[in-house]
N, C-alpha and C positions, 0 to 999 in steps of 0.2 A: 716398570714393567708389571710388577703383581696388584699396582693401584689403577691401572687403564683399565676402561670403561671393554667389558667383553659382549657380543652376543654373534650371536648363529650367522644373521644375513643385515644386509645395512636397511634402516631403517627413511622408508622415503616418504613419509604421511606430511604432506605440506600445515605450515602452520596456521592450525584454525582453531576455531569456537565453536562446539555446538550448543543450541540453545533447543530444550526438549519441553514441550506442552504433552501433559498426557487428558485427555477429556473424554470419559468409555460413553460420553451418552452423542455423541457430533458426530455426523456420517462427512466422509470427506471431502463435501462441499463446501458444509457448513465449517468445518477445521478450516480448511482455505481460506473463506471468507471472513470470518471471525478473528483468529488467531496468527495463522502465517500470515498473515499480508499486513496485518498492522506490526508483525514483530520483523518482518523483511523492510519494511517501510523506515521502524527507528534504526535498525542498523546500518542503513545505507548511508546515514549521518556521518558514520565513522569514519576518522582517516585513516588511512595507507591501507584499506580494506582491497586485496586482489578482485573477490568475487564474493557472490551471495544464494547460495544456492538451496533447495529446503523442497522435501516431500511431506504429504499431507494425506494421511490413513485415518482410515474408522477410528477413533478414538487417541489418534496421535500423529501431531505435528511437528518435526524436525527440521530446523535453518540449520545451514554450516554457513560460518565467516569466513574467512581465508585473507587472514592477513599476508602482509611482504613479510620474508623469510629474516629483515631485518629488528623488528620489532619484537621484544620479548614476551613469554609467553603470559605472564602475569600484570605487563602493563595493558595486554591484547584481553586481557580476560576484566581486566577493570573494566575498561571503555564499555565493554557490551554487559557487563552489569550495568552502570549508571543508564545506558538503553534500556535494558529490561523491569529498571525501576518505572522509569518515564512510561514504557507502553504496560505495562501491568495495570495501570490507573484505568486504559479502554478496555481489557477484556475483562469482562465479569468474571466476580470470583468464583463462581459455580462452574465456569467454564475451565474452571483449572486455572496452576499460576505457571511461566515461564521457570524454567531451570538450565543453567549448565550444567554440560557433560564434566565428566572428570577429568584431570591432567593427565589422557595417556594418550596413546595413537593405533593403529590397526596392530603393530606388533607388540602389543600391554598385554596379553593373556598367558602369560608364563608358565601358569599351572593351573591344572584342573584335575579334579577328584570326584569321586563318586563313596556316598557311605551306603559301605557296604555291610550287610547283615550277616551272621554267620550262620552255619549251618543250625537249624531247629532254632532259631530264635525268629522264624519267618513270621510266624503270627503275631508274633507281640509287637514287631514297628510296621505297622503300615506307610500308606505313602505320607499320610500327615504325620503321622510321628515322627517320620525321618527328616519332611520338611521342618519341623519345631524345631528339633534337635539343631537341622541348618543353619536358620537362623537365629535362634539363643544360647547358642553353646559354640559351633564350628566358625560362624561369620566375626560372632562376637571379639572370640580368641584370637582371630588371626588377622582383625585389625589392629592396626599402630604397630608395626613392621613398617624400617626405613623403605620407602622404594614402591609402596604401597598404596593404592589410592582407593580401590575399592574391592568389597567382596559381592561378587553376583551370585545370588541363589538360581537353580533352575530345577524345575522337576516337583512330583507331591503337588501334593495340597494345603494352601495357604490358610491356617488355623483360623477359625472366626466361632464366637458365638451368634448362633441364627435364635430366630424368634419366628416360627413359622404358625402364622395367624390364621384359625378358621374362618372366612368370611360370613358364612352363615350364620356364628357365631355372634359377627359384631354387627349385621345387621340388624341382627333380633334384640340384641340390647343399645342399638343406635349409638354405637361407637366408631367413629371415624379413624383412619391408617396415622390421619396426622395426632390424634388423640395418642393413642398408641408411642406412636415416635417422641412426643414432648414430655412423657410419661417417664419412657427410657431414658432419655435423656438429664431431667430433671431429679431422678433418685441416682443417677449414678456422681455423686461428686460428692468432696468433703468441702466444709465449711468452717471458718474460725469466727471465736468470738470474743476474743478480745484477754483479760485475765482478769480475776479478783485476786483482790489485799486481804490477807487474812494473819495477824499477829505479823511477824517476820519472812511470810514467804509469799509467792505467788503462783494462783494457777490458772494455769492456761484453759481457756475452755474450747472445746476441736467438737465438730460433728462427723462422723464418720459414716459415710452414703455411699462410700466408692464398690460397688460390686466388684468379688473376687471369688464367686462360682456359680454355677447355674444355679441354684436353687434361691440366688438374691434374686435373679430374673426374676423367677418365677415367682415371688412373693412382690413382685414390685403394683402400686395399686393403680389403676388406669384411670378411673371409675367411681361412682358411689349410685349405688341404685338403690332408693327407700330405703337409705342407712346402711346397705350391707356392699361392700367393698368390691371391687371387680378385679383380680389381678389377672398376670399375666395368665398364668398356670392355667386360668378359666378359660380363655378364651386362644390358645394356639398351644402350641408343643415350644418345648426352650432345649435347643440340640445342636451339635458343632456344627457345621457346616464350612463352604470355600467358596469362594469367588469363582467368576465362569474364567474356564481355561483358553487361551488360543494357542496350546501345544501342550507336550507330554515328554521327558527323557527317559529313554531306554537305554539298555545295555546287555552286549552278547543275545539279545533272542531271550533274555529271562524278565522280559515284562518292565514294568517302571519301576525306576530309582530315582536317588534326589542326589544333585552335586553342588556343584560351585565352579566359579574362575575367580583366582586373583589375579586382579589390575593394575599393570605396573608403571608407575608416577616416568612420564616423558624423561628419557634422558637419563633414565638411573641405570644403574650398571648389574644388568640381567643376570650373572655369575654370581653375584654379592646377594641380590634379593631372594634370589631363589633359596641358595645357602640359607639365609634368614627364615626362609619361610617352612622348608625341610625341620630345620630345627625347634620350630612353633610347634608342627603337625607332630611329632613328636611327642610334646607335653602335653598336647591337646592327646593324642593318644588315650594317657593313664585317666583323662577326667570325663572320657564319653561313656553311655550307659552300657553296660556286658554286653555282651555280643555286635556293637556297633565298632565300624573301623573305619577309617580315614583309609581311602583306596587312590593313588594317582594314577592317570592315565595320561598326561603331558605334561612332562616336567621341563621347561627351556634349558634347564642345567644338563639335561640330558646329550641335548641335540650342542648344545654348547663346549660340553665334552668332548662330542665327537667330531667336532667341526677340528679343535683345538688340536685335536689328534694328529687329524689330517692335513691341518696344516704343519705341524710338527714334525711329522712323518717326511713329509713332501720335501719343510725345509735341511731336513739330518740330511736326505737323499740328494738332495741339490748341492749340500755345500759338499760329501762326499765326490760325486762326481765331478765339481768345476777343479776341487782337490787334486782328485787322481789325471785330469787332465793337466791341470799347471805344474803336475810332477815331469808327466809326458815331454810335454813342451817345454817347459823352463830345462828342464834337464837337472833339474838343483833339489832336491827333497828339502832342504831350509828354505830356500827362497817358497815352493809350495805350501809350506807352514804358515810361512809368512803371509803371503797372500791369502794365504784360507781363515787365518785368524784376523782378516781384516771383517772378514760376514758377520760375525756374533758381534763384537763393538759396533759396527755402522747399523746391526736389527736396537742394539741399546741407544744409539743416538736416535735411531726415527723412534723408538717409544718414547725417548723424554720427548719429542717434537711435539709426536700426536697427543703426548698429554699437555702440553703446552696449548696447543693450537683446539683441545678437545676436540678431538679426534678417534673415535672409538676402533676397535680393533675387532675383526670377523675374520670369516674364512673367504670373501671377495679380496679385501684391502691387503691382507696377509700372506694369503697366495699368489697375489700379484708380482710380490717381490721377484725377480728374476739376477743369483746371483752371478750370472754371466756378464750382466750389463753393472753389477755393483762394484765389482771387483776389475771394472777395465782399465779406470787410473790408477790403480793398484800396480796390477799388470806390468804396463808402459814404464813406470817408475821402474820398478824391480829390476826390469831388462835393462832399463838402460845404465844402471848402477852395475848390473851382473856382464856386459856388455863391454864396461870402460876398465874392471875390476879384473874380468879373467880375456883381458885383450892378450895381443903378443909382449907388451911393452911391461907385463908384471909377470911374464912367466918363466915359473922357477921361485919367485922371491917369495921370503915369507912378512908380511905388513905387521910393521905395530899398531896398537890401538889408534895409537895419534894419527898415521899415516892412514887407514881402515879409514875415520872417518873424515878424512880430508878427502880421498877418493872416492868415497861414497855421495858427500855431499857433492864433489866435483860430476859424479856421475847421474847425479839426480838432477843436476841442477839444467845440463844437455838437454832433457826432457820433460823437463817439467811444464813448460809452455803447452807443448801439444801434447801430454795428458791432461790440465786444465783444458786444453781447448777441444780437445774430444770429449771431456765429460760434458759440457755444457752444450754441447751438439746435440748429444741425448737426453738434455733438461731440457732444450727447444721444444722438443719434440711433444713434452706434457702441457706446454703452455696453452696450447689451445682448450685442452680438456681440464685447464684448471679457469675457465671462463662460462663455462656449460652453468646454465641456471636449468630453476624446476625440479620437475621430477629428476630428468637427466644430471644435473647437476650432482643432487643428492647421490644419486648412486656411485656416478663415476670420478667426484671431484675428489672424495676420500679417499680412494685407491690410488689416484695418480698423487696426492700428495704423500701417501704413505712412501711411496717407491720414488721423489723425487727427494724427500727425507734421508733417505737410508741413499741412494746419490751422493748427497750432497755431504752425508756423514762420511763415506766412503773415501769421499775426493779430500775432506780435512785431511784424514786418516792416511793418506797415501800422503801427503806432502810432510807429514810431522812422523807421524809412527813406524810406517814402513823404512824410512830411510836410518831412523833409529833402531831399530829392530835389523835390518841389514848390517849395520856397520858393529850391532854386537854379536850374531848367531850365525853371518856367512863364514865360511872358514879363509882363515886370512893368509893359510898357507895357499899360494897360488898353485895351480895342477892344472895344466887343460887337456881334457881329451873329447876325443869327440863323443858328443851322447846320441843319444836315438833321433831325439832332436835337430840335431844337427846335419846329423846324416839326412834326416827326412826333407828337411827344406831344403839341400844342397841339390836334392832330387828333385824337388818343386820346382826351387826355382832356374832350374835348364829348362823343365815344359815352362816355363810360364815366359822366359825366354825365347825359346823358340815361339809361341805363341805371339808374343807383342811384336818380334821381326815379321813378322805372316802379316800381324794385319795393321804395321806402318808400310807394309810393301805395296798392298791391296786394300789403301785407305778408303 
């Protein structure tokens, strides 16, 4: 029970592959024609593929695969690699290269946060600072967590050094953009050269070219004009700058912030990661700069909690009630026990099932149970034991052990046919919804098998337990008198009598 897979609602995201092309310079015709269509084209190759589906935007082209629900997710993510290798060869590399998506589904975003600034510390992180922080510090940390598959930044501005060139400037000394770019390029890198031998030791010889602050920019040389050197610093400004944006995160009405989502690896168990992930943000905590704070605003643990609640709630309330009725009716406050401590064993057989079968556990699949229909062979058994036990034919006597469950077994065994055969009346009943494919499948096949699980445990339960449980805890001094019970049906059953004379009369 505490190692089953927990979350909020059942997860219905069919089994697929997306494969993402990002290219910011392709209006998207050009994306269509270039990228989708030769990468819809290799993956059509693929077997047991359902469908192929793929939208194509300014600067970004998405295929989804959708394999049969048969196929695992990883042998499903090979095949459309070894695809993406084969069509990688037609689209040029400037046009961007093919990627898959990560292993999660529409319900992977378990938590999300926003860093939050504290009071008077507002000037000092702007929105790029907070983006930096995002990604070299908060995304860093809180990958490699079980259950985890990726951290997404959103919001800020994404850190870059700019080189912003006066045009005027390079005209007049007849330097060209691509001058410029092979310039940057070419002084920013280290180089090896190999080692000298000298007595007993040797050393290594390194060139050291890697720019690590603006002012290497700005000394970098473009140029030589009549011997005298052209750098950067001459000819434009060297200053942070970001990439063009096509959105902005806000929060509460106080202008832009920067967060994140962690993405939860398909099929891992949303109670467990979250936990993991709460306790990251935590140590992450003590190592962010003063006044910066890891803030969440949707924790799945949350909604997971209170699902559990509710189901919990629901289920105390249920087994109280079916309880307080089998005391009604049976007339026996043991024999009520008995049958009510059949609920909790037969909720522990369906969780070994569903962890058997992986079968995860929500507030759908769980609240589904209905302990009226779980405890009906229960029921049937009991009565018919309590039936042959406090007949006329043992009243007055008091039973020993031995005789107890000789009568007991004698009185279970009257009935036991048609509690067996009423339970599986009501297992008919799921058969069809445990054939439901798709989307409808996922949703509904979980549920009915959780509830035909805790059935089927129940029905064990009542042929072994219950009649053990009887022959030690009913009382073996025989008494009959009549209960509320008894009285009540004695009353029924005159209308229901008169009723059935009325209409075999008036057939």
């Amino acid at each position: 029970m505490l190692t089953l897979p927990i979350d909020a609602v059942p997860d219905i995201t069919n089994n697929q592959v997306q494969i993402v092309t990002v290219s910011p310079t392709l209006a998207p015709q050009e994306v269509e024609q270039l990228i989708t269509m030769p990468v819809e084209i290799a993956m059509s190759n693929i077997m047991n593929v359902t469908e192929i589906r793929s939208v194509s935007r300014f600067g970004l082209s998405v295929v989804t695969v959708v394999f049969k629900e048969s196929v695992p997710t990883l042998d499903a993510r090979q095949l459309v690699n070894e695809q993406i290798q084969t069509v990688a060869a037609e689209i040029p590399t400037e046009l961007g290269m093919p990627e898959m998506m990560p292993i999660t589904t529409g319900l992977g975003e378990i938590y999300q946060y926003v860093l939050k600034v504290a009071p008077g510390y507002e000037d000092k992180y702007d929105a790029m600072e907070l983006r930096t922080i995002q990604d070299w510090i908060v995304k860093r940390q809180l990958s490699g967590i079980p259950g985890i598959v990726e951290i997404n930044s959103f919001g800020g501005y994404l850190k870059q050094y700019e080189v912003a060139v006066d045009p005027d400037v390079l005209f007049s000394l007849n330097i060209t953009i691509g001058e410029v770019f092979e310039a940057l390029n070419k002084n920013n890198q280290n180089t090896g050269g190999s080692y000298i031998e000298k007595m007993n030791r040797a050393y290594y010889i390194r060139s050291e070219g890697m720019i690590s602050r603006t002012k290497d920019i700005e000394q970098v040389v473009v140029a030589n004009r009549n011997g005298i050197p052209i750098r950067i610093s001459d000819i434009g400004a060297v200053r942070f700058g970001a990439p063009k944006r096509f959105g902005a995160m806000t929060m509460d009405g106080d202008g832009e912030c920067v967060g994140g989502i962690a993405m939860m690896l398909k099929g891992a168990n949303a109670n467990v990661v979250t936990g993991e992930l709460e306790k990251r943000v935590e140590k992450i905590q003590k190592i962010l700069p003063e006044g910066v704070s890891i803030e969440p605003y949707l924790n799945r643990s949350a909604l997971v909690n209170r699902n559990i609640s509710t189901v919990v709630h629901n289920l105390i309330e249920g087994a109280i009630i079916v309880f307080i009725v089998l005391i009604v009716f049976l007339g026996n406050v043991r024999a009520g026990l008995i049958v009510a401590s059949v609920i909790p064993l037969a909720m522990l057989f369906a969780f070994i099932m569903m962890r058997i079968f992986n079968v995860s556990a929500n507030l759908m699949r769980l609240g589904a149970i209905d302990f009226g229909i779980v405890v009906d062979g229960s029921i049937v058994i009991l009565e018919g034991i309590l039936a042959h036990i406090y007949g006329v034919k043992f009243r007055g006597r008091t039973l020993s052990a031995a005789q107890m469950e000789e009568e007991v077994e004698k009185g279970a065994a009257g009935v036991v046919r048609s509690a067996t055969f009423a339970v599986f009346i009501i297992l008919i009943v799921f058969f069809p919804i445990l054939t439901l494919t798709g989307i409808e499948g996922k949703y509904f096949t979980p549920m009915a098998k959780t509830l035909v699980f805790c059935i089927i445990g129940a029905l064990l339960l009542s042929l072994t337990y219950v009649p053990m449980m009887a022959s030690l805890f009913l009382k073996r001094h025989i008494v009959t008198k009549p209960t509320f019970a008894d009285r009540f049906f004695e009353k029924l059953n005159k209308v229901y009598s008169r009723a059935l004379h009325f209409c075999l009369k008036f057939k």
